[in-house]
Backbone as JSON Lines, residues from 0, in Angstrom:
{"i":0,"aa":"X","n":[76.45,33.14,122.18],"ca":[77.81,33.53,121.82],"c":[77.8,34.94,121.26]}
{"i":1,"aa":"X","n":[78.76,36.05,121.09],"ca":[78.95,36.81,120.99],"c":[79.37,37.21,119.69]}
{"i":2,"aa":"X","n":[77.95,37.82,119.23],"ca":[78.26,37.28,117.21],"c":[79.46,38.63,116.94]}
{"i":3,"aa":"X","n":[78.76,40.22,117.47],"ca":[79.36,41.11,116.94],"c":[79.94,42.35,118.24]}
{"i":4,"aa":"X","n":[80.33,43.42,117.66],"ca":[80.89,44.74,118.99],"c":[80.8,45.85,117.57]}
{"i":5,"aa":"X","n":[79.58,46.36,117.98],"ca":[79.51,47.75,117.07],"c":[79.67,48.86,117.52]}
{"i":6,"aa":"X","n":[80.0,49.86,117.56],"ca":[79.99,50.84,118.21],"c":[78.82,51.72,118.51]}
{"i":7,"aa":"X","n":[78.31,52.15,119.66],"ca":[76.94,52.67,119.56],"c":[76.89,53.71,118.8]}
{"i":8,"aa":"X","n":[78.15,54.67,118.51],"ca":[77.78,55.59,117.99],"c":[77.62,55.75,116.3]}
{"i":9,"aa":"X","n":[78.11,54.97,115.93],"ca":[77.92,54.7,114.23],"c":[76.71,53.88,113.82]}
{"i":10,"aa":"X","n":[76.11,52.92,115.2],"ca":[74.7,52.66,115.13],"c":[73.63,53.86,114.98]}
{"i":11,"aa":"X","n":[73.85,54.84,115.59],"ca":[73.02,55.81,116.15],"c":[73.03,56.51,114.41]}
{"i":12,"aa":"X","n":[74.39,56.68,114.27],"ca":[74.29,57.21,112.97],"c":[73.87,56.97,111.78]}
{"i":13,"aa":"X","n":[73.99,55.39,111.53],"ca":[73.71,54.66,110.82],"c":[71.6,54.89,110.27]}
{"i":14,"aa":"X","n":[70.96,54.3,111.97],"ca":[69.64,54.13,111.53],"c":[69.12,55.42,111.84]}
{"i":15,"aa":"X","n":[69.77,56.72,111.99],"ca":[68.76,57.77,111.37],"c":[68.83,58.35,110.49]}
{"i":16,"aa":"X","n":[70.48,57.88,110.3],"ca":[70.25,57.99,108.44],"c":[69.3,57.24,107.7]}
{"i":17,"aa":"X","n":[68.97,55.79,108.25],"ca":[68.57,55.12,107.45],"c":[66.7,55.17,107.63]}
{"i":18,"aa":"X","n":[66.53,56.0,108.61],"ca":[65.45,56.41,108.98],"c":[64.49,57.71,108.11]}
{"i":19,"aa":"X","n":[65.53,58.14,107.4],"ca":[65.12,59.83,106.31],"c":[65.36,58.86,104.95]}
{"i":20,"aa":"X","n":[65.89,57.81,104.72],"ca":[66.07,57.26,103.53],"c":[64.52,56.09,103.62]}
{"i":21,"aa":"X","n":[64.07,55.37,104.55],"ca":[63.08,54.68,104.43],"c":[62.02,55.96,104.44]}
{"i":22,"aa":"X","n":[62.0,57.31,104.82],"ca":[60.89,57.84,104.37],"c":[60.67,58.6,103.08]}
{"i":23,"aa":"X","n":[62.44,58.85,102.44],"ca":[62.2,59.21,101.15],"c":[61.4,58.55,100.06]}
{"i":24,"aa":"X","n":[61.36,56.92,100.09],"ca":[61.47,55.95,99.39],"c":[59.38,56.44,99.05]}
{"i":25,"aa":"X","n":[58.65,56.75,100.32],"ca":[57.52,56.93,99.94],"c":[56.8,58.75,99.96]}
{"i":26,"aa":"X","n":[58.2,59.26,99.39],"ca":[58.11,60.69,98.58],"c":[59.17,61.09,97.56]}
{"i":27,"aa":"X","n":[58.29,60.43,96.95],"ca":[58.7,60.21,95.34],"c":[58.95,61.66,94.52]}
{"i":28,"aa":"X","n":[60.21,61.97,93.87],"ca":[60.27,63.4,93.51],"c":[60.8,62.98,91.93]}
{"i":29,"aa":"X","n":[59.89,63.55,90.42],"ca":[60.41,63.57,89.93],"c":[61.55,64.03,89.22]}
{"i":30,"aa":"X","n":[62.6,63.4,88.27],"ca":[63.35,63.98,87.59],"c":[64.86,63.83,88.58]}
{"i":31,"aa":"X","n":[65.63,64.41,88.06],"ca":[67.39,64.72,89.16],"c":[66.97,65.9,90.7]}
{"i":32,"aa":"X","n":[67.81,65.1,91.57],"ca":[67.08,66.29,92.59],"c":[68.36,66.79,93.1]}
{"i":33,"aa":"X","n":[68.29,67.73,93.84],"ca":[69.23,68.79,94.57],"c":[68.77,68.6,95.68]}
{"i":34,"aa":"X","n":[70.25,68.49,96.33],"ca":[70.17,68.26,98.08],"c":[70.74,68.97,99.18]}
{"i":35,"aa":"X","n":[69.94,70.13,100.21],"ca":[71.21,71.07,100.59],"c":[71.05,70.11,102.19]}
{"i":36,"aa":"X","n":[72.64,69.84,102.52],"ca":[72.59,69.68,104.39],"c":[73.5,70.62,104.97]}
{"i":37,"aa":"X","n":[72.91,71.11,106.19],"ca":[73.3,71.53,107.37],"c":[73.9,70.63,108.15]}
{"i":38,"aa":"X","n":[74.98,70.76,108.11],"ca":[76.15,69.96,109.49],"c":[77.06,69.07,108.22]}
{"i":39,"aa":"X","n":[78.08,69.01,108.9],"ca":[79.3,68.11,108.16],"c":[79.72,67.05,108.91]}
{"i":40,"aa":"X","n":[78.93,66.5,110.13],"ca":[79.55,65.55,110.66],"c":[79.04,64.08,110.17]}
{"i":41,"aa":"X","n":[79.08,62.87,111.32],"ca":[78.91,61.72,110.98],"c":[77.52,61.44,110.35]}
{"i":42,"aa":"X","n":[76.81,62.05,110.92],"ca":[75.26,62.23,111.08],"c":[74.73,62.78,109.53]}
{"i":43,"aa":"X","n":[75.76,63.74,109.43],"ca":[75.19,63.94,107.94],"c":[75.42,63.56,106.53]}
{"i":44,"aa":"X","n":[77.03,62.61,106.81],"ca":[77.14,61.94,105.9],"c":[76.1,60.54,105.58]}
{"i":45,"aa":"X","n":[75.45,60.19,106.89],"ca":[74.46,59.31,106.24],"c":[73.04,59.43,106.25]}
{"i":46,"aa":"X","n":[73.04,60.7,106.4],"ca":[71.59,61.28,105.84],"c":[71.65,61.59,104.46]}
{"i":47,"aa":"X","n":[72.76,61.92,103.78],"ca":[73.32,62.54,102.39],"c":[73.1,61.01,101.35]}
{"i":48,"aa":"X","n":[73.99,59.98,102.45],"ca":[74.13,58.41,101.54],"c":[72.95,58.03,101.73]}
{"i":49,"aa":"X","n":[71.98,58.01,102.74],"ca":[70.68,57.51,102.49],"c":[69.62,58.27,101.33]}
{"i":50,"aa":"X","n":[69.91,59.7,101.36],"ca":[68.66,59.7,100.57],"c":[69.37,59.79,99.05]}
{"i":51,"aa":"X","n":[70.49,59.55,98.74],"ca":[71.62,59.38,97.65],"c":[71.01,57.92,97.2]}
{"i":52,"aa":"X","n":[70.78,57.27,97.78],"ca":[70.02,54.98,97.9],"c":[69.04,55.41,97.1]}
{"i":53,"aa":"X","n":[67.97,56.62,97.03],"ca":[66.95,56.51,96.84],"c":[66.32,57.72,96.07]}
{"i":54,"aa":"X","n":[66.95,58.69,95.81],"ca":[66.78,59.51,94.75],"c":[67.94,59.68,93.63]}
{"i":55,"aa":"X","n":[67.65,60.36,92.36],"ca":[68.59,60.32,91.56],"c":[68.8,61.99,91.62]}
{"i":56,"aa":"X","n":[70.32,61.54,92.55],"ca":[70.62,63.22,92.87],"c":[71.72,63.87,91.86]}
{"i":57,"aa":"X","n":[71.71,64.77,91.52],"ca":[72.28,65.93,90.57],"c":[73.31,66.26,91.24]}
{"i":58,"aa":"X","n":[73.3,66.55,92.86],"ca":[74.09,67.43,93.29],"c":[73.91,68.09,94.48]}
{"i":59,"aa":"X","n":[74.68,68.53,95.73],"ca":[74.6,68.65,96.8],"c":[75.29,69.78,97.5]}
{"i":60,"aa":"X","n":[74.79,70.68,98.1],"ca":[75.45,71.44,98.95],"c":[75.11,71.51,100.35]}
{"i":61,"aa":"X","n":[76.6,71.79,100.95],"ca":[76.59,71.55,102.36],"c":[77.05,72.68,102.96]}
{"i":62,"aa":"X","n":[76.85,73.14,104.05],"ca":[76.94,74.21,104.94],"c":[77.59,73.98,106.54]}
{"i":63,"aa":"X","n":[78.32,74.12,107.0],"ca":[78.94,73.7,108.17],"c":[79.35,75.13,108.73]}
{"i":64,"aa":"X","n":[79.7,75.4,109.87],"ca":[80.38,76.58,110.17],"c":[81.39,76.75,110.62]}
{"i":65,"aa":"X","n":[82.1,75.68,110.36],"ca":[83.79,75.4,110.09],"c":[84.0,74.88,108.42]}
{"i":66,"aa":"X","n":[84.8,76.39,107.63],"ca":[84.52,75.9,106.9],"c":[85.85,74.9,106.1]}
{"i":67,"aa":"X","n":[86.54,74.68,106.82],"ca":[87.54,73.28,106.91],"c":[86.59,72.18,106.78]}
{"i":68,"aa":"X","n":[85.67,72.58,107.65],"ca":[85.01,70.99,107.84],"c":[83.56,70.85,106.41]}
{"i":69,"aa":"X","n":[83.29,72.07,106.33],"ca":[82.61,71.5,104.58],"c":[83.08,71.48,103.65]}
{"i":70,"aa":"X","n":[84.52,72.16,103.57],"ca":[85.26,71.65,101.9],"c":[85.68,70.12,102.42]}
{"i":71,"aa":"X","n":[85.98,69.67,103.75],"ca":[86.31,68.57,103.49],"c":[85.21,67.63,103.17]}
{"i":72,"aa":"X","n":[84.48,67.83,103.72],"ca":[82.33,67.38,103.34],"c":[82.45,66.74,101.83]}
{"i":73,"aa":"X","n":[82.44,68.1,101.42],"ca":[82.17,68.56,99.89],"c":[83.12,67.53,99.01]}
{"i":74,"aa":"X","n":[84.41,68.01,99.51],"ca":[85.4,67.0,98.65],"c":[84.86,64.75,99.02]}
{"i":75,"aa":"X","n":[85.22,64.55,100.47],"ca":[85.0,63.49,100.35],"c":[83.61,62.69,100.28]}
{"i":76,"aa":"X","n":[82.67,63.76,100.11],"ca":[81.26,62.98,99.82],"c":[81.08,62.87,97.89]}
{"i":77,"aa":"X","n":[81.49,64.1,97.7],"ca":[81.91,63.83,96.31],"c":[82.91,62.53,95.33]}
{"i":78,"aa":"X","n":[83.56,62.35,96.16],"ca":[84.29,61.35,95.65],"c":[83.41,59.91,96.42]}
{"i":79,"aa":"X","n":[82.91,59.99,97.41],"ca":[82.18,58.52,97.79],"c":[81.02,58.31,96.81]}
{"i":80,"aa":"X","n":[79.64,59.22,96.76],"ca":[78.87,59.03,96.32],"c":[78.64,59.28,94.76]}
{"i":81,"aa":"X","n":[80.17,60.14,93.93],"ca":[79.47,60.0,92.59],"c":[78.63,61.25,91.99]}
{"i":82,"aa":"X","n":[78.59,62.26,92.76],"ca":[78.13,63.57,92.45],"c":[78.84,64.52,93.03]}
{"i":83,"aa":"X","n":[78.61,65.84,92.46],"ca":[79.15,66.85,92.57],"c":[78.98,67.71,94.13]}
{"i":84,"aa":"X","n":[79.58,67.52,95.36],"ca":[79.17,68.13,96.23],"c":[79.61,69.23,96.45]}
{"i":85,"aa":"X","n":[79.13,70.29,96.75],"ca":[79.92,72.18,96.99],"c":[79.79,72.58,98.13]}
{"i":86,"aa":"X","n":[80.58,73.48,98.76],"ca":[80.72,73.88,99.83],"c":[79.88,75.06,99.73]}
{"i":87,"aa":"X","n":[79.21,75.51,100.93],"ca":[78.09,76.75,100.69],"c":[78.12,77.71,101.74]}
{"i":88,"aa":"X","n":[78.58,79.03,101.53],"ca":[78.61,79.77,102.39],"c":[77.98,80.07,103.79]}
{"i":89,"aa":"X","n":[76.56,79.56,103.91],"ca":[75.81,80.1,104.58],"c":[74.65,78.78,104.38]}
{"i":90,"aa":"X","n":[74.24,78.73,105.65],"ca":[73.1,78.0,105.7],"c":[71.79,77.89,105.12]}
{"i":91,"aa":"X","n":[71.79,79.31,104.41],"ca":[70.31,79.67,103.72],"c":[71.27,78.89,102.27]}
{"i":92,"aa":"X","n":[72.21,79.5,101.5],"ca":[72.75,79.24,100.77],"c":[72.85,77.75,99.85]}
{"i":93,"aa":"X","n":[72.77,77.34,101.32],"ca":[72.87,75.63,101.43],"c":[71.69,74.8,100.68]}
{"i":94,"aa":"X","n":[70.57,75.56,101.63],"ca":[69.45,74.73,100.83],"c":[68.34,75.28,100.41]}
{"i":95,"aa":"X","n":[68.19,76.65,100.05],"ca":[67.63,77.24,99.46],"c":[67.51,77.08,97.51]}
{"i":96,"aa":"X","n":[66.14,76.75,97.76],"ca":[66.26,76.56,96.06],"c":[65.82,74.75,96.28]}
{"i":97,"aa":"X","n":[66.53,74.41,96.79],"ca":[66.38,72.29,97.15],"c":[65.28,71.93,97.54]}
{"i":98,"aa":"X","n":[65.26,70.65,96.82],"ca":[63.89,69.68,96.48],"c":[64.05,68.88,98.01]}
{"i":99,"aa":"X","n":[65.17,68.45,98.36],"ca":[65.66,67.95,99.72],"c":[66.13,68.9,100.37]}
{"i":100,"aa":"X","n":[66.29,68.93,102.0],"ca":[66.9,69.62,102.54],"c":[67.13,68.14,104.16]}
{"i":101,"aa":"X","n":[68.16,67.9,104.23],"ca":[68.94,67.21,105.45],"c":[69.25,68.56,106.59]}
{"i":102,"aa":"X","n":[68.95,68.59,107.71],"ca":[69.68,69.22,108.89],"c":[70.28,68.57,110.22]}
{"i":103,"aa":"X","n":[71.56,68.23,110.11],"ca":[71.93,67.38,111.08],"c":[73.37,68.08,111.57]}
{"i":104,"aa":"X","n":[72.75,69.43,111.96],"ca":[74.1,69.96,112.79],"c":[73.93,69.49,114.08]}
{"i":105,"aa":"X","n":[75.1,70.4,114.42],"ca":[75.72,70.71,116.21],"c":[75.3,71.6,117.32]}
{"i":106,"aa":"X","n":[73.9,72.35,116.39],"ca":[73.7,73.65,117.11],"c":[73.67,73.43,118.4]}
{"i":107,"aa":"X","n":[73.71,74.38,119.01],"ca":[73.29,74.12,120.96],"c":[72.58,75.23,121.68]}
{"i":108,"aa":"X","n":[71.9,76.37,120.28],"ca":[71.33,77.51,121.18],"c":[69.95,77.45,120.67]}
{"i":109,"aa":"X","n":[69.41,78.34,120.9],"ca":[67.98,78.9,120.14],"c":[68.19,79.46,118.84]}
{"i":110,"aa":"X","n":[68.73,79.73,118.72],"ca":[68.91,80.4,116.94],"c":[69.44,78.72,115.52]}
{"i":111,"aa":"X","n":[67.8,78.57,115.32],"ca":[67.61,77.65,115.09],"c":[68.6,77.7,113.5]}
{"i":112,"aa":"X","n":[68.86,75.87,112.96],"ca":[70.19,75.87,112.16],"c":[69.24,76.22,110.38]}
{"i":113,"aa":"X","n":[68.04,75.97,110.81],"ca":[67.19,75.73,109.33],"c":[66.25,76.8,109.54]}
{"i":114,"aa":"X","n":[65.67,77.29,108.67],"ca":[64.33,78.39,108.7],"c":[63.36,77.69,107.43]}
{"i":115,"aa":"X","n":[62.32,77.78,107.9],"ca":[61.15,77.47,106.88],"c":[60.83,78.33,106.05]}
{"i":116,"aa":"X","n":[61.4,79.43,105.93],"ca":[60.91,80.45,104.76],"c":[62.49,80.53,103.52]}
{"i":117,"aa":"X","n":[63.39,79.38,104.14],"ca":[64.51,79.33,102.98],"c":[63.32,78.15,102.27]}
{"i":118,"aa":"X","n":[62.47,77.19,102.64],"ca":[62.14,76.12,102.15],"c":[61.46,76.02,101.2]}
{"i":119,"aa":"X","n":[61.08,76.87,100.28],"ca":[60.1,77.18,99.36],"c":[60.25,76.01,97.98]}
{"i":120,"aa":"X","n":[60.99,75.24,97.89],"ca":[61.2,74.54,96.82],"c":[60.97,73.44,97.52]}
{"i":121,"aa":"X","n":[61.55,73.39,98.92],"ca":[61.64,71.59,99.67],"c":[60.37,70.84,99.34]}
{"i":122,"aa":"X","n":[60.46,69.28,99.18],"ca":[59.45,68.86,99.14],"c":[59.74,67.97,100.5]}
{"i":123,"aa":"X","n":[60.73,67.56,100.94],"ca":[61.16,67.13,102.09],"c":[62.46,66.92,102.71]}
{"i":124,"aa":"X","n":[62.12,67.36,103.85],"ca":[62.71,68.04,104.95],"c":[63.14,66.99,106.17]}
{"i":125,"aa":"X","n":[64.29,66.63,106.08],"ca":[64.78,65.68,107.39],"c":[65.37,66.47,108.35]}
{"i":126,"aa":"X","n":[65.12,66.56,109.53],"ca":[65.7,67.73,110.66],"c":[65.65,66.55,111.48]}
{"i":127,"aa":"X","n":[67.06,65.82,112.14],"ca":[67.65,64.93,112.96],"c":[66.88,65.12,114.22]}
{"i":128,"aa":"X","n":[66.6,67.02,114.47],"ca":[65.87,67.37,116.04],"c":[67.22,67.63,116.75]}
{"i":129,"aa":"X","n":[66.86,68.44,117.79],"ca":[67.09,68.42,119.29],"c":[66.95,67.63,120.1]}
{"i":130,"aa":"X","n":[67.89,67.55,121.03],"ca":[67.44,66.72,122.32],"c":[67.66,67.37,123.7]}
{"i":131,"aa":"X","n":[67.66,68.95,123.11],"ca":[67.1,69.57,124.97],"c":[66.28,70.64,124.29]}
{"i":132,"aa":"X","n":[65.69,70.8,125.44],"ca":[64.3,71.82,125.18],"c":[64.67,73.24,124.78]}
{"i":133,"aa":"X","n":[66.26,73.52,125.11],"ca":[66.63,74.76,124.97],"c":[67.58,75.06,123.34]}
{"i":134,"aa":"X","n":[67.71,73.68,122.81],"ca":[68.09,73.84,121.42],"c":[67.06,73.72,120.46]}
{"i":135,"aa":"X","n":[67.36,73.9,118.81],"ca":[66.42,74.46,118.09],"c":[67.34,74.48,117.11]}
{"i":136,"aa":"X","n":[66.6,73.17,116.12],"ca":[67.37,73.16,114.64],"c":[66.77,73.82,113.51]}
{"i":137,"aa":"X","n":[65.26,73.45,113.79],"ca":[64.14,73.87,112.63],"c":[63.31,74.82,113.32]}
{"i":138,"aa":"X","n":[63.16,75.95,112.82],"ca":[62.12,76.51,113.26],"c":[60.81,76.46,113.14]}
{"i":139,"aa":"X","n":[60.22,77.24,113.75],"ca":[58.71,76.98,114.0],"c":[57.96,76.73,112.53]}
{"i":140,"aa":"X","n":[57.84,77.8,111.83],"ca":[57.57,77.6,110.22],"c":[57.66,76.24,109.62]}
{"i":141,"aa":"X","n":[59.29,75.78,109.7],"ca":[58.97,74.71,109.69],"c":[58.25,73.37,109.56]}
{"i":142,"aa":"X","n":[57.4,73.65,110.88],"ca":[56.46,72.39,110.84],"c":[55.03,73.15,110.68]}
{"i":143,"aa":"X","n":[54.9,74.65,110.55],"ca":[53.73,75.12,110.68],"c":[53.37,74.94,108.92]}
{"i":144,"aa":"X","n":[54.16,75.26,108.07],"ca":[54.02,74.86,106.63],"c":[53.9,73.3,106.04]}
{"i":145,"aa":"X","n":[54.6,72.24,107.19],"ca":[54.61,71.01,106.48],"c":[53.21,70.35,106.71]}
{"i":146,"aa":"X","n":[52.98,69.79,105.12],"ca":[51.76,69.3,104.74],"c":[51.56,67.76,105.81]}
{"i":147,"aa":"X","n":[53.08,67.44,106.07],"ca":[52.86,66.12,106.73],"c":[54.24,65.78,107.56]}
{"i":148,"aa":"X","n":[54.28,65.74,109.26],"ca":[55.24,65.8,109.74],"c":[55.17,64.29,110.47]}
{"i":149,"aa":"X","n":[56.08,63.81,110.26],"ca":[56.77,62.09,110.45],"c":[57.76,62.21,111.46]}
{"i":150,"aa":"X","n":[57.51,61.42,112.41],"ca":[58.53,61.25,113.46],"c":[58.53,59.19,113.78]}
{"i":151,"aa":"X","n":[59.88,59.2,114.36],"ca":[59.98,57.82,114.65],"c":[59.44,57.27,115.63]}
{"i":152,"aa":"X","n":[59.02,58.43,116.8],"ca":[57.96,57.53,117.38],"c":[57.3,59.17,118.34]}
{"i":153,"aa":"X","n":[55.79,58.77,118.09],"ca":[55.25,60.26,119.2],"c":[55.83,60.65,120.56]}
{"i":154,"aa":"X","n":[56.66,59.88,120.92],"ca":[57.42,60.51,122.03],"c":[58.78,61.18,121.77]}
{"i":155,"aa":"X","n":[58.47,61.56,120.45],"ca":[59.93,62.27,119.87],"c":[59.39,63.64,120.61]}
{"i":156,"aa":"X","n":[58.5,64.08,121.07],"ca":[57.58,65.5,121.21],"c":[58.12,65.77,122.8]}
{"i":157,"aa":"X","n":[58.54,64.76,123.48],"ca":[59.08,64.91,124.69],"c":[60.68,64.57,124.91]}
{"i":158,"aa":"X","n":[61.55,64.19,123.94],"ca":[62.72,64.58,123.64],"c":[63.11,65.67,122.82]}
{"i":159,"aa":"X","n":[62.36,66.27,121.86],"ca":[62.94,67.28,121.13],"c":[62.55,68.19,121.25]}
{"i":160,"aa":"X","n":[63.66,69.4,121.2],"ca":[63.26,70.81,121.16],"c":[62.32,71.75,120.47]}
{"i":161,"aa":"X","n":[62.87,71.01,119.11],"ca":[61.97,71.5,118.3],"c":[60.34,70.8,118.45]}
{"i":162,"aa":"X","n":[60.52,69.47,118.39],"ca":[58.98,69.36,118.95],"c":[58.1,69.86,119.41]}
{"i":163,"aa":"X","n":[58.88,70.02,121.15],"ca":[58.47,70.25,122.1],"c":[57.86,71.81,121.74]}
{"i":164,"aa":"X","n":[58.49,72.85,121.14],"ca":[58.48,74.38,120.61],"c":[56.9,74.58,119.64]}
{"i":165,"aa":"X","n":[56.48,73.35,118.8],"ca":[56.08,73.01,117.85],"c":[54.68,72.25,118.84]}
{"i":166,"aa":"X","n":[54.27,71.67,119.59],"ca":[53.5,71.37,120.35],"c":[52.73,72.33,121.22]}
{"i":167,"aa":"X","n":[53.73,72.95,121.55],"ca":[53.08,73.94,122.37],"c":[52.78,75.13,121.93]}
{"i":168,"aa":"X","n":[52.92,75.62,120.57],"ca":[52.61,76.44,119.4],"c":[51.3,75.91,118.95]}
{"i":169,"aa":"X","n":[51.08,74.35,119.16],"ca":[49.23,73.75,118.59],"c":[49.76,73.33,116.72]}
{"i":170,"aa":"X","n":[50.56,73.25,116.31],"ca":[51.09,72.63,115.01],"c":[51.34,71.45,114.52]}
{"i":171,"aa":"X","n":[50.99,70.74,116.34],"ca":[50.89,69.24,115.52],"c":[49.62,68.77,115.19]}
{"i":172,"aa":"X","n":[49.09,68.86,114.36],"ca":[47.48,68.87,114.7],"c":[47.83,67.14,114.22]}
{"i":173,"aa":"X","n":[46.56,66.31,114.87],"ca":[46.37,64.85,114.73],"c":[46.52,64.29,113.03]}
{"i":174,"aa":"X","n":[45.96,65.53,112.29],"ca":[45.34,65.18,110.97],"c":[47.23,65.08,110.15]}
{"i":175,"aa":"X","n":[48.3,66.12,110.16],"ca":[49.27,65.6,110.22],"c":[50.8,65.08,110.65]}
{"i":176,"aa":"X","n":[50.21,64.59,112.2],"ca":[51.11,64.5,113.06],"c":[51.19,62.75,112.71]}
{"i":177,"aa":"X","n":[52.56,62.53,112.63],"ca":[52.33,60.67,112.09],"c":[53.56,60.11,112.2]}
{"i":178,"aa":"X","n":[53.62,58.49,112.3],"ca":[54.78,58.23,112.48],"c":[55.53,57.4,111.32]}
{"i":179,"aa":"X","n":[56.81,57.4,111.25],"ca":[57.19,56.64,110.46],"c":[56.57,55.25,110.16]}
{"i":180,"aa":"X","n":[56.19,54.6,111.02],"ca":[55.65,53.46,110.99],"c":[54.27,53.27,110.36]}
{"i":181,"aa":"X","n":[53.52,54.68,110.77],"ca":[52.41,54.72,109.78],"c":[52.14,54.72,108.56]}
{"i":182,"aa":"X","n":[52.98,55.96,107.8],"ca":[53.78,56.35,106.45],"c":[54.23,54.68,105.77]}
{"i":183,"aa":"X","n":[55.02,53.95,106.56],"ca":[55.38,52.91,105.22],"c":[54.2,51.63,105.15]}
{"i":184,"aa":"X","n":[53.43,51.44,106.45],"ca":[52.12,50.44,106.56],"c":[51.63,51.14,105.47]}
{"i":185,"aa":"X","n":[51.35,52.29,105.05],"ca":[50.18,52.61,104.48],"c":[49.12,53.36,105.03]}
{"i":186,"aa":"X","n":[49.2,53.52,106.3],"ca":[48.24,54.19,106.69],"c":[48.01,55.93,106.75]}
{"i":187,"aa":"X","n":[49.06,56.11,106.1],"ca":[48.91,57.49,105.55],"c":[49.81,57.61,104.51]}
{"i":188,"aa":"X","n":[49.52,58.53,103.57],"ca":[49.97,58.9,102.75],"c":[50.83,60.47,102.35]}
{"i":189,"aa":"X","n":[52.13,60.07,101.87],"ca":[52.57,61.54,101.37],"c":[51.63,62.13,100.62]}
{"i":190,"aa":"X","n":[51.41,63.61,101.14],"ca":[50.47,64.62,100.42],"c":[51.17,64.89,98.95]}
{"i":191,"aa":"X","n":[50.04,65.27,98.12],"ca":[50.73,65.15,96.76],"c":[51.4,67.14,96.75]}
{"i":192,"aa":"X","n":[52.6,66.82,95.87],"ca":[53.21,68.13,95.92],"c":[52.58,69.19,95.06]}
{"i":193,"aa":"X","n":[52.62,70.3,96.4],"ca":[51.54,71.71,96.11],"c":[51.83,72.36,95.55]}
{"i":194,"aa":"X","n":[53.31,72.92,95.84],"ca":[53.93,74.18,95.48],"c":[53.7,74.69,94.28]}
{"i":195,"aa":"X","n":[53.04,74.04,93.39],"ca":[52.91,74.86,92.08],"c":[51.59,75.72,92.13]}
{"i":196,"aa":"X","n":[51.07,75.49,93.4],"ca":[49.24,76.2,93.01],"c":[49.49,76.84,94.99]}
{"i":197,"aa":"X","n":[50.9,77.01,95.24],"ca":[51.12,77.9,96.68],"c":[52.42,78.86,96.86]}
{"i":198,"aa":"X","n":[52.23,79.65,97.5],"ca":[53.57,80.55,97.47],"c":[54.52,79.73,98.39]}
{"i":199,"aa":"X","n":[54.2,79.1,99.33],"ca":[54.52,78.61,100.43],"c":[54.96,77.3,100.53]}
{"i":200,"aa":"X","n":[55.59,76.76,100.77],"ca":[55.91,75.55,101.04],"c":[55.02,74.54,101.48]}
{"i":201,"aa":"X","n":[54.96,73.23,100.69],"ca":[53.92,71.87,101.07],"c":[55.26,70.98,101.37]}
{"i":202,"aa":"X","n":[55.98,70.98,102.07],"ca":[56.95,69.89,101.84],"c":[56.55,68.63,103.21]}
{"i":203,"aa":"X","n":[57.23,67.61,103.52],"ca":[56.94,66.56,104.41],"c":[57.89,67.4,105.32]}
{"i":204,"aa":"X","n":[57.88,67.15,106.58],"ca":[59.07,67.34,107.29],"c":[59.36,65.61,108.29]}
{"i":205,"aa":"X","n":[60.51,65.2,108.48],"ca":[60.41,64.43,109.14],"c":[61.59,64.43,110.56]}
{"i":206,"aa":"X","n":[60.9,64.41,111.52],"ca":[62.22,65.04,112.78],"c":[62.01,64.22,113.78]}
{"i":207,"aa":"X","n":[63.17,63.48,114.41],"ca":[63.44,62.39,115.79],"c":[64.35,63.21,116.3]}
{"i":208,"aa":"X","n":[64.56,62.77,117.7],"ca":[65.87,63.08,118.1],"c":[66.8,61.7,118.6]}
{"i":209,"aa":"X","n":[67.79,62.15,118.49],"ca":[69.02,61.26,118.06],"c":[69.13,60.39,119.68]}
């Protein structure tokens, strides 16, 4: 019998939100954290409420490039979740300085939506990905700085752009190329956070495509 009718697309949205929130849970950040996302759509409101489940957040800024569409962000995530969300000029703006950083825009070119040299504070990094070879959310840095990059399954490397960019650069090396599934078994572990003894960013990155 026909228990339910969900819509695929609020599914879709749903478990990759809920996919950056089951990997926050085993990168533990002390104290109140700051959260910057890229994109204002469906996608990023539940990357924002998932890792909102599981850290004790201070406060959030969002970056969109309609900026109708991040004061409205700003205003109604603020009033759902209970913290202060701000609208942010500019994408560096957004999450520069943040312990989290969410990227779950719309981009559709090469001029990727995140840069790894805003990331100097991130300890982790959810980038939703690409899903053609010719788009590009995170750049290369990106994954060339992360101490430990998590995907939902190794064939994310042949759907995503950024992957795919990131593979053929030689950056996934085995030692931390891993999957979600590994990360919560146990069979690997979040690297403990560097940044105090590096100029550079140690953060996790974790990227599927949608």
């Amino acid at each position: 019998a026909l228990i339910a009718m969900i819509d695929g697309r609020a599914i879709t949205d749903l478990r990759t939100g809920a996919a950056s929130g089951v990997v926050a849970r085993q990168v533990p950040i002390a104290g109140p954290v700051e959260i910057g996302i890229i994109g204002s759509g469906y996608q990023a409101r539940t990357q924002l409420a998932s890792l909102a489940a599981v850290y004790n957040v201070a406060s959030a800024s969002v970056y969109s490039p309609t900026a109708a569409n991040r004061e409205r962000f700003a205003r109604e995530m603020s009033a759902r979740l209970g913290f202060t969300v701000t609208a942010a000029a500019s994408a560096e703006a957004a999450v520069k300085g943040k312990a989290v950083v969410a990227a779950a825009s719309s981009n559709t070119g090469r001029e990727p939506a995140v840069r790894g040299e805003w990331l100097t504070q991130c300890r982790l990094l959810c980038a939703v990905g690409s899903t053609r070879a010719e788009q590009t959310e995170a750049d290369l840095r990106c994954f060339t700085d992360a101490a430990l990059i998590v995907v939902d399954t190794p064939r994310a490397t042949e759907d995503s752009g950024d992957l795919k960019a990131a593979a053929q650069a030689g950056v996934l090396s085995e030692a931390k190329f891993k999957t979600v599934a590994q990360l919560v078994a146990g069979k690997v572990a979040a690297p403990a956070d560097r940044k105090s003894t590096r100029l550079n960013s140690s953060h996790i990155t974790i990227s599927y495509a949608v």
